[in-house]
C-alpha positions as CSV (number, residue, x, y, z in Angstrom):
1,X,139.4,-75.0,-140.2
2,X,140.3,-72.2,-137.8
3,X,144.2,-73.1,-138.7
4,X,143.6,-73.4,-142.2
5,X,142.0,-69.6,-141.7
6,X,144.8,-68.6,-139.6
7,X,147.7,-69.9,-142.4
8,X,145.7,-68.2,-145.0
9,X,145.5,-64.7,-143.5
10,X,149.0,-64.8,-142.7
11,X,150.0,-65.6,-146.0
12,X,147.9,-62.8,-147.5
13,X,149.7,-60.7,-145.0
14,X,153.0,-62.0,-146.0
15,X,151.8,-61.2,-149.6
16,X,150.9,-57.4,-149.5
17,X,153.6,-56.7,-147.4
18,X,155.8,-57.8,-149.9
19,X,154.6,-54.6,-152.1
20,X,155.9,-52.5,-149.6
21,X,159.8,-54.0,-149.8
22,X,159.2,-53.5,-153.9
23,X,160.3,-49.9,-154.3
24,X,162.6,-48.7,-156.6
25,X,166.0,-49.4,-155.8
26,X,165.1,-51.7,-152.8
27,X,167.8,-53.9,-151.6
28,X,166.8,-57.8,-151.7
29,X,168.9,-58.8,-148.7
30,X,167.5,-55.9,-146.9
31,X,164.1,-57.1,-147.8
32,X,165.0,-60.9,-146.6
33,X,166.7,-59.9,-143.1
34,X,163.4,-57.5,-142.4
35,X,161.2,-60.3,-143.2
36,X,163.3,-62.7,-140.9
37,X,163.4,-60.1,-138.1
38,X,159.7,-59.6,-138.1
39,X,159.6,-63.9,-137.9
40,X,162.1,-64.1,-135.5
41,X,160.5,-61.7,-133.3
42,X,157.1,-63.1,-133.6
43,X,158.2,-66.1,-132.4
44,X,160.4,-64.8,-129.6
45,X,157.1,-63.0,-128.2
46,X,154.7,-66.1,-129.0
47,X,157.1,-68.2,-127.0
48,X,157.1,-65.9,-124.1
49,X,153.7,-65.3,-124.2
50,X,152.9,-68.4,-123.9
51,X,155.4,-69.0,-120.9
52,X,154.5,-65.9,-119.1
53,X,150.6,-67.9,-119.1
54,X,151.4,-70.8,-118.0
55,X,153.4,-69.2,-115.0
56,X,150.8,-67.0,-114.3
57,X,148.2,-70.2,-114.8
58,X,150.3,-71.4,-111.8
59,X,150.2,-68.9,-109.8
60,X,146.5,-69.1,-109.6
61,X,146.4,-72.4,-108.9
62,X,148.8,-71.9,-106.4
63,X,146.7,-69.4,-104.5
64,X,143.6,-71.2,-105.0
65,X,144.8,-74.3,-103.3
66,X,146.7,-72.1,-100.2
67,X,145.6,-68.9,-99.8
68,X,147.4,-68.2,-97.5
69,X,150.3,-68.4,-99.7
70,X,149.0,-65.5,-101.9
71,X,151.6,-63.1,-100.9
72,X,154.6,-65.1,-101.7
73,X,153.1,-66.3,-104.4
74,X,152.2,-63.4,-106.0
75,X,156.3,-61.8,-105.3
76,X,157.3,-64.8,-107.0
77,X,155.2,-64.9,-109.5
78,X,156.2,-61.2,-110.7
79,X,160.2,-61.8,-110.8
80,X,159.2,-64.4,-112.8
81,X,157.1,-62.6,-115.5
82,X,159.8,-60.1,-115.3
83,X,162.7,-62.6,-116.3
84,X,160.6,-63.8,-118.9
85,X,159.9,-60.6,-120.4
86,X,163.2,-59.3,-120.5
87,X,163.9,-62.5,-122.3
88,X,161.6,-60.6,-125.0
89,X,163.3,-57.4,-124.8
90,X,166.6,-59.9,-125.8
91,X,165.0,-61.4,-128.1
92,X,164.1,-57.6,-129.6
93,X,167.7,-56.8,-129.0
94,X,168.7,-59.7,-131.1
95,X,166.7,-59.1,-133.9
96,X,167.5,-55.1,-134.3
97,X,171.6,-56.4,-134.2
98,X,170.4,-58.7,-137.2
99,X,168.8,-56.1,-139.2
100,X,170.8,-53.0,-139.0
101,X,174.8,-54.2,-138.4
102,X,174.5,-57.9,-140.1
């Protein structure tokens, strides 16, 4: 049920956002390569969202089981959330390239 919700909304979304790409004159392709860059860069930050939760899920568990391990823990555990968001800012990067010079 909450999926079916979740599919629905996002399809009404998809829907009244199409009224916004319908002005006079629009370009279709233009319209196409935004709509892929917005899906592109929803997945790119789902993706990392969900990694930088599972390392961070870690982390904790880490500490929990040796505290004494907190401080090293917790350095690591930053670079790491760090590499994986400026996998995000690529992914960004990626996306803008796609939509203005392709």
């Amino acid at each position: 049920m909450k999926i079916a919700k979740i599919l629905l909304t996002t399809l009404a979304m998809v829907l009244v956002a199409s009224v916004a790409f319908a002005a006079e004159g629009a370009d279709p392709v233009m319209s196409a390569k935004a709509y892929a860059t917005a899906i592109g860069m929803g997945i790119a930050a789902g993706l990392c969202g969900i990694g930088q939760g599972m390392g961070l899920k870690g982390a904790c568990e880490g500490i929990a089981r040796n505290p004494e391990a907190g401080g090293q823990l917790t350095t690591t555990l930053i670079l790491g959330l760090a590499f994986i968001e400026s996998l995000a800012i690529y992914g960004l990067v990626v996306c803008l390239i796609l939509l203005f010079v392709v």
